[in-house]
N, C-alpha and C positions, 0 to 999 in steps of 0.2 A: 354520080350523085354529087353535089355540089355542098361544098364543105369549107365554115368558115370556121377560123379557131385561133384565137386570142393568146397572147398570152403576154407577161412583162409585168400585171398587176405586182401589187405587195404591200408592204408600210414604208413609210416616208416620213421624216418629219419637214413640218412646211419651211418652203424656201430650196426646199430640192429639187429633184426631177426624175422624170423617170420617163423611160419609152415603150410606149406597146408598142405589141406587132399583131399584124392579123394575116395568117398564111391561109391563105385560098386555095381552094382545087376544084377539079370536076365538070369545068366550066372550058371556051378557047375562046371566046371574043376575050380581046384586049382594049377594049371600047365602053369602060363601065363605071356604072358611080360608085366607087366604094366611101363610105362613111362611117363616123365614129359618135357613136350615141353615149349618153352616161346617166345613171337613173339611183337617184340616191331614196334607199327605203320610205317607202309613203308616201313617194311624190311623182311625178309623172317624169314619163324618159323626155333628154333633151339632149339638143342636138347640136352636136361641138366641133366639127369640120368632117370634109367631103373633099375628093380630089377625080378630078375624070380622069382615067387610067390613059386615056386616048391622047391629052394635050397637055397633061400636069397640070391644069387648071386647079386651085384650090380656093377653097369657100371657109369661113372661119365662122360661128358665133360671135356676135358682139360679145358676150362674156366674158369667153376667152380671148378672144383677137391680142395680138401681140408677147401673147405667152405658149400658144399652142402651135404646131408645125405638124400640116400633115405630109406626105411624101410616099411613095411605092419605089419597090427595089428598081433601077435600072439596068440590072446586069442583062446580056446577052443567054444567062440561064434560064429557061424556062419555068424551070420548078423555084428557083427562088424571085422570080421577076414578081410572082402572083401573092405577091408581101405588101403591107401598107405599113406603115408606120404611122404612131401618134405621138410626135414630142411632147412632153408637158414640164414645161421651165415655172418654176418661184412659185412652187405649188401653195394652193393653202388650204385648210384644213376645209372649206366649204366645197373644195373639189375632192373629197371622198367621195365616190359613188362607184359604182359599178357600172365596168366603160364594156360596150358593146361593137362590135362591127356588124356592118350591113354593106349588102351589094344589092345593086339596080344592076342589071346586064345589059349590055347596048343600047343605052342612055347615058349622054352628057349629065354631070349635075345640075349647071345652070342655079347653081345655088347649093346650102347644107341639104335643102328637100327636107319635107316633112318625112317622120321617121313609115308613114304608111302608103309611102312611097317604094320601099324599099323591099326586096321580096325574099330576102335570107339573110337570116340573122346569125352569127357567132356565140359560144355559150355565155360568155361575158367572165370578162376579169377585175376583179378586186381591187379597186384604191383605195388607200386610208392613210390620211395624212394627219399627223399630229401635230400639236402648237405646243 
């Protein structure tokens, strides 16, 4: 069973940062889109970088472009290689939201991908960032 699960959320005041993680399992392609969604109450989820597992390829939103960094583990460990990470530098309080992972399995991104693209989601973790 294939299991995504977040975690790294919390409070920030803006101008900090902070790094999710999204640890994966259940799955053995090493060939996949994993992405990072973020969905602030009321308003529709959107969609904030993407990395192919396969070539380090990474896709940013214009939103965030130059403050976000996505990345997966590179270790030779199995059980921690299946990691993504989300940097988030010089946060600001408009990036509160609740940040999500998703995986496409043996597909390139070729982009962030729209989020109904993506075929399992992580429970999602908590940003909140203060001014």
């Amino acid at each position: 069973q294939v299991q995504l699960v977040e975690s790294g959320g919390g409070s920030v005041q803006a101008g900090g940062s902070l790094r999710l993680s999204c640890a994966s399992s259940g799955y053995i392609s090493d060939r996949n889109c994993m992405g990072w969604f973020r969905q602030v109450d009321g308003k529709e989820r959107e969609g904030v970088a993407a990395i192919s597992t396969g070539t380090d390829y990474a896709y940013y939103a214009d939103s965030v472009k130059g403050r976000v960094t996505i990345s997966q583990n590179n270790t030779r460990n199995m059980v921690a290689k299946n990691t993504v990470y989300l940097q988030i530098d010089s946060l600001k309080p408009e990036d509160t939201a609740t940040y999500y992972c998703a995986a496409l399995f043996n597909r390139p991104c070729l982009g962030v991908r729209d989020g109904s693209d993506y075929t399992h989601w992580g429970q999602g973790t908590r940003v909140t960032v203060s001014s």
